[in-house]
C-alpha positions as CSV (number, residue, x, y, z in Angstrom):
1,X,0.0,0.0,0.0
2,X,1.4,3.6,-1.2
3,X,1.8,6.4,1.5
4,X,-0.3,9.5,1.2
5,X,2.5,11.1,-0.2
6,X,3.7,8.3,-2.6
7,X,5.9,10.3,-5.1
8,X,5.4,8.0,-7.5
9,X,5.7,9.6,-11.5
10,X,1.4,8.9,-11.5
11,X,1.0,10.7,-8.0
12,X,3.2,13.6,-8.7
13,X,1.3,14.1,-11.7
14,X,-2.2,14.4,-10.5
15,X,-0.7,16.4,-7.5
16,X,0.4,19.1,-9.8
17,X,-2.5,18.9,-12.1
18,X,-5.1,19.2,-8.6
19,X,-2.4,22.3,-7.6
20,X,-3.2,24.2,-11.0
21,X,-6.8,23.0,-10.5
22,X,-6.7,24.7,-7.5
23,X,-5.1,27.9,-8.7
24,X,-7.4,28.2,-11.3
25,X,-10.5,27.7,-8.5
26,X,-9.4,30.8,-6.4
27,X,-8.9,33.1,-9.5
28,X,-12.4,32.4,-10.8
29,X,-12.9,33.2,-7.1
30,X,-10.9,36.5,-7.0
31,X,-12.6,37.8,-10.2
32,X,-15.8,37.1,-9.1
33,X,-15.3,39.0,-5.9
34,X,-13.5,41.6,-7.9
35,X,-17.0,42.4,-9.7
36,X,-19.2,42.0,-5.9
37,X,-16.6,44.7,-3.9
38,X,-17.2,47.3,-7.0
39,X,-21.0,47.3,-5.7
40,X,-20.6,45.8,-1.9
41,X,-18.5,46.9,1.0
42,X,-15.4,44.2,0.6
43,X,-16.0,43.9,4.3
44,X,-19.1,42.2,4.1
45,X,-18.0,40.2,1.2
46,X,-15.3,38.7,3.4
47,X,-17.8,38.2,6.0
48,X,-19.7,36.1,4.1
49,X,-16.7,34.2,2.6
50,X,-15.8,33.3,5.8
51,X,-18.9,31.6,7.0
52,X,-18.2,29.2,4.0
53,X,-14.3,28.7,4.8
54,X,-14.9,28.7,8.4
55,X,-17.8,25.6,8.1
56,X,-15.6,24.0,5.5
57,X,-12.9,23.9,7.8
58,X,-14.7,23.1,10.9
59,X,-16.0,20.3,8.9
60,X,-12.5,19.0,8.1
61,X,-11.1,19.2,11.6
62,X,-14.2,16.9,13.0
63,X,-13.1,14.6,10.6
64,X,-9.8,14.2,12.0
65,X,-11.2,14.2,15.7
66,X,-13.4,16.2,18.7
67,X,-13.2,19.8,17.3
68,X,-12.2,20.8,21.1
69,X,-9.3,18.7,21.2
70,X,-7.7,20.8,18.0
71,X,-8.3,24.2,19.9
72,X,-5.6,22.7,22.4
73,X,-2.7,24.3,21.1
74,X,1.3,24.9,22.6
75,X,1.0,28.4,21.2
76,X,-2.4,29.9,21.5
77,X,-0.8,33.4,21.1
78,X,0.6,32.7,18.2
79,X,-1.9,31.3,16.9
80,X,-4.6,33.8,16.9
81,X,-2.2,36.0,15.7
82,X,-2.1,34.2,12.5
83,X,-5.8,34.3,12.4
84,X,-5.3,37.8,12.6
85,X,-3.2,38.4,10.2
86,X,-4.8,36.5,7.5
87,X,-8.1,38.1,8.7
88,X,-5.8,41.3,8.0
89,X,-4.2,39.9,4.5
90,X,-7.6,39.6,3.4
91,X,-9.2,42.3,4.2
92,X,-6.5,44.4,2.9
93,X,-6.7,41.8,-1.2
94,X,-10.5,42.7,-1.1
95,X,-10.0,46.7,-0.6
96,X,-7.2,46.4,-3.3
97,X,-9.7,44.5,-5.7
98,X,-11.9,47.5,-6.1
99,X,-9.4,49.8,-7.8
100,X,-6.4,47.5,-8.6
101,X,-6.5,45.3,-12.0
102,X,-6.9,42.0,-11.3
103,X,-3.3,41.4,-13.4
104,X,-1.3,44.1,-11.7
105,X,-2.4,43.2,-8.4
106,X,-1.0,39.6,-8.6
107,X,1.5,41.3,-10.1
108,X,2.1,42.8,-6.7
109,X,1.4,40.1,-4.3
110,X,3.4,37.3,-5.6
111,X,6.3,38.9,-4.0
112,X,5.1,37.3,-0.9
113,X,7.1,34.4,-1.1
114,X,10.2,36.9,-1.1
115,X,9.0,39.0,1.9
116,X,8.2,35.3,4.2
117,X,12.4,35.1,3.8
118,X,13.0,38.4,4.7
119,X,10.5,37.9,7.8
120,X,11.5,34.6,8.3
121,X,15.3,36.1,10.1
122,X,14.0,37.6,12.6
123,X,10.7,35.7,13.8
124,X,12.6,32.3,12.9
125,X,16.3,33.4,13.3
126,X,16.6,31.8,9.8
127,X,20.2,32.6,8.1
128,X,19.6,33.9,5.2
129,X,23.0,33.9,2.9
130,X,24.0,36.2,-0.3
131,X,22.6,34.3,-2.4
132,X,19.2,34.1,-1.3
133,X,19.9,38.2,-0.5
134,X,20.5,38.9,-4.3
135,X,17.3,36.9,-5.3
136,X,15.2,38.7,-2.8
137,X,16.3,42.3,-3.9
138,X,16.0,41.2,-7.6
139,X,12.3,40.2,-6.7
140,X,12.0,43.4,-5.2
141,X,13.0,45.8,-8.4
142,X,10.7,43.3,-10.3
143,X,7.9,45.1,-7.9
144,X,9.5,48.3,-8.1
145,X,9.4,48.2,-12.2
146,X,5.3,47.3,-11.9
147,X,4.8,50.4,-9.8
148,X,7.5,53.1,-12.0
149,X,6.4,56.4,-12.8
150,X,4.0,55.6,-15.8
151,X,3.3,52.1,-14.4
152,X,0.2,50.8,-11.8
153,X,-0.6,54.3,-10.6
154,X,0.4,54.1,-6.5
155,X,-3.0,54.8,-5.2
156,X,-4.3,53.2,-1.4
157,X,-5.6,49.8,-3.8
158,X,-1.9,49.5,-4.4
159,X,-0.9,50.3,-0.4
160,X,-3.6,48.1,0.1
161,X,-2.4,45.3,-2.0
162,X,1.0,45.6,-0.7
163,X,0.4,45.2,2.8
164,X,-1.8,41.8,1.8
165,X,1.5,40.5,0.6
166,X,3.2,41.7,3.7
167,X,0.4,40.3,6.0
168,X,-0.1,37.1,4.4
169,X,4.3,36.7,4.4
170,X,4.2,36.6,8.3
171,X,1.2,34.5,8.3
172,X,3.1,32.1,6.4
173,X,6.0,32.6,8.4
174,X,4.2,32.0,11.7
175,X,2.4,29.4,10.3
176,X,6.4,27.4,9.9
177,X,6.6,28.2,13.2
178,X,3.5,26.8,15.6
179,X,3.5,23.8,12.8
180,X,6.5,22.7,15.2
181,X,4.2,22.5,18.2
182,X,0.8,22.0,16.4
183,X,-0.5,19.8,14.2
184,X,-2.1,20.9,10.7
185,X,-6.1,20.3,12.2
186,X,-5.4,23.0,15.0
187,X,-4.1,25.6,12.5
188,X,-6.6,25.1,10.0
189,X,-9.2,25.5,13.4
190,X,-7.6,28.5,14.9
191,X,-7.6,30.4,11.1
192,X,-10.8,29.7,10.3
193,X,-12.6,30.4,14.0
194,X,-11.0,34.0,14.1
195,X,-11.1,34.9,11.0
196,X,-14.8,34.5,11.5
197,X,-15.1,36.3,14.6
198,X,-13.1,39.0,13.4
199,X,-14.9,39.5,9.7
200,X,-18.5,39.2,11.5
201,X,-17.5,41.7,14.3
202,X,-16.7,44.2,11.4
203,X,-19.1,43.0,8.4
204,X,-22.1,43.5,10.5
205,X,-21.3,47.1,10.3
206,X,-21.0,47.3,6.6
207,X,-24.0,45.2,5.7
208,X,-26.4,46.1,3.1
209,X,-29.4,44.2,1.1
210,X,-27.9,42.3,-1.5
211,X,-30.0,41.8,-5.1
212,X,-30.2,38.0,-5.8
213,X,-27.6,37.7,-8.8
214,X,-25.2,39.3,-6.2
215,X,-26.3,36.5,-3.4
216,X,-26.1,33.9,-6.0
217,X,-21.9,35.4,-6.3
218,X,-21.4,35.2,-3.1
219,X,-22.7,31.6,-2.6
220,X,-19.9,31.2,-6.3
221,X,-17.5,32.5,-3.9
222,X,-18.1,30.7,-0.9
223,X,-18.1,27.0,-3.1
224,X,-14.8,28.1,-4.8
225,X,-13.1,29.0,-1.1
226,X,-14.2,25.4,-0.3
227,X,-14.0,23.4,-3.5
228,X,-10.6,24.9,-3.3
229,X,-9.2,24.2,-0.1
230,X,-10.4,20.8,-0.5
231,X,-8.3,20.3,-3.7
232,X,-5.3,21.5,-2.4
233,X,-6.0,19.3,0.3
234,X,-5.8,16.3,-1.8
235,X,-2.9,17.6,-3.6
236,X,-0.8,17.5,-0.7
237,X,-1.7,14.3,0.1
238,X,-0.1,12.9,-3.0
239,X,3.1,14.8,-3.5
240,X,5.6,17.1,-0.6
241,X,4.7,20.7,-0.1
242,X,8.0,21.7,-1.7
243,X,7.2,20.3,-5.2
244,X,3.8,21.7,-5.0
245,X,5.2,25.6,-3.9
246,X,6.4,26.6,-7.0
247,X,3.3,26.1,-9.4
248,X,1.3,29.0,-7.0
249,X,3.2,31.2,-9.9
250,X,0.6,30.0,-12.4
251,X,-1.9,32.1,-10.5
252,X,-0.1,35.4,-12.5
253,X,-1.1,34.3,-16.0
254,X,-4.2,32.8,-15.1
255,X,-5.2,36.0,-13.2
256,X,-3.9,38.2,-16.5
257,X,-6.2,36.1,-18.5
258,X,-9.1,36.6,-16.3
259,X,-8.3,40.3,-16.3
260,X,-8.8,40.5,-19.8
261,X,-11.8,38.3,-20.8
262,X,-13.8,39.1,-17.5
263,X,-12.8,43.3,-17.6
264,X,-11.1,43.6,-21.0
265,X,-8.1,45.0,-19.6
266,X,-4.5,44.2,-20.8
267,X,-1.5,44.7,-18.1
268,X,1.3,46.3,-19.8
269,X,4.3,44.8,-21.2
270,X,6.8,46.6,-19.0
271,X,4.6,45.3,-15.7
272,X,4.6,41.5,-17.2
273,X,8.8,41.8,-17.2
274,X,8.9,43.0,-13.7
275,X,5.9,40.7,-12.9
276,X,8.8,38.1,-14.5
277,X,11.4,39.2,-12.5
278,X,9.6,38.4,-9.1
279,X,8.4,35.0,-10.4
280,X,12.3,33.6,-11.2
281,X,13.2,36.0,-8.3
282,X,10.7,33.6,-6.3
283,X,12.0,30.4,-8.1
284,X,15.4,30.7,-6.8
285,X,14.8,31.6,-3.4
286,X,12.5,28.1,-3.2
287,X,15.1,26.3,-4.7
288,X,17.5,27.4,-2.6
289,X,15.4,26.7,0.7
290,X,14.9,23.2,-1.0
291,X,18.1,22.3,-0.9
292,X,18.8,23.5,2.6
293,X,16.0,21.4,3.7
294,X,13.4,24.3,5.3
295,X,10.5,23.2,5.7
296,X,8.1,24.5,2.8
297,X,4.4,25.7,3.4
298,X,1.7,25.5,0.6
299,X,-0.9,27.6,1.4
300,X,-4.0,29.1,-0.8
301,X,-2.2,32.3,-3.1
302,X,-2.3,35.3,-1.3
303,X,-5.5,37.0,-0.2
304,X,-7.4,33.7,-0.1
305,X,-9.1,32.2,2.8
């Protein structure tokens, strides 16, 4: 009998294939909720995302035991912290989607991967050597290049978009850190419970009658958060976290093709090359980190619940 994460040529294939799959899921999901935040407060929309995620989750932690028992964590603290933070990360995606491109702002965010090694020194005490350094600050002007005079103009979507990436980084980074203590079931339960306390506590403020096209979005949404998840679930089952990491990157193209058949809008060539830059920026930094053996974390593309 093959082990969960048999990486067998078969298995390793369907992982990467359910991996896309899932890319491909929370884009449809991004652009839907792209065209809900242009009429709806984005904090109500997150609100009602995260009643999906946070029964979807519940759901998968009951299945793995007594839902108390994964509340019993070694680092409480730190773990509603990340439940803050991604509360924070998201919050922060859905305010960027109402002015930001759906292109140009995955443009943006995928320099997350870069800023969870910068973060990781001093919340890890991770030794970070020249090499990874020179691939970090390459990603960097890869973001700088997007946002040039003439580029995605720097308005708060873009502040906004940035600090999602910069959020979501030290959720990541945290996330390496209690999974030393934790197991996966108590993260996924500590996420998901205050990310729901947090977006309701706010939401409520912001709610408004929705027309029944926009409910029937928001229900869109709340499958693709959960259809998801679930996929990516399976994925890891099949193949390590560290094969899977790198093919989060497709989640660029696929959101630039979105951008244009959904919105008809085109991101510029110049903001593709520095949107280029960050991805092999990205690639070498995993790769190194690969080969040093740290442990790897897939997690749902920035912004995503």
């Amino acid at each position: 009998m093959s082990s969960p994460t048999d990486q067998s040529p078969d298995n390793l294939g369907r992982a990467i294939a359910l991996t896309l799959t899932t890319i491909a899921v929370f884009g449809v999901q991004d652009a839907v909720s792209k065209l809900l935040v242009q009429d709806y407060s984005p904090f109500q929309i997150t609100m009602m995302r995260y009643w999906g995620f946070a029964l979807f989750a519940l759901v998968m932690v009951a299945r793995q035991g007594p839902i108390r028992q994964a509340f019993r964590s070694a680092m409480p603290k730190r773990q509603i912290l990340r439940g803050v933070l991604l509360m924070a990360d998201i919050w922060c995606f859905a305010i960027a989607l109402q002015t930001v491109p759906l292109g140009e702002l995955q443009a943006i965010v995928i320099v997350y991967p870069l800023l969870v090694t910068v973060f990781a020194i001093p919340i890890l005490g991770e030794k970070v050597g020249i090499f990874r350094f020179a691939a970090v600050g390459a990603g960097l002007v890869g973001a700088f290049v997007i946002l040039r005079p003439g580029g995605v103009p720097m308005t708060w979507g873009v502040v906004f978009a940035l600090a999602s990436a910069s959020f979501y980084a030290i959720y990541i980074v945290l996330t390496r850190q209690v999974s030393k203590a934790d197991g996966a079931g108590t993260s996924l339960a500590y996420a998901s419970c205050v990310g729901l306390v947090l977006s309701s506590m706010v939401g409520v403020f912001f709610w408004q009658p929705m027309e029944w096209q926009a409910l029937l979005m928001v229900v869109l949404v709340m499958i693709t958060t959960c259809a998801g998840h679930g996929v990516m679930v399976y994925a890891l089952g099949m193949a390590p976290a560290s094969v899977l990491q790198p093919f989060n990157y497709f989640s660029l193209p696929w959101a630039i093709v979105l951008s244009v058949v959904v919105f008809g809008h085109w991101i510029d060539p110049v903001s593709l090359m520095g949107a280029g830059n960050i991805v092999i920026a990205g690639l070498v930094v995993m790769a190194r980190e690969r080969k040093k053996k740290i442990p790897a974390v897939v997690v749902a593309p920035v912004g995503e619940a």
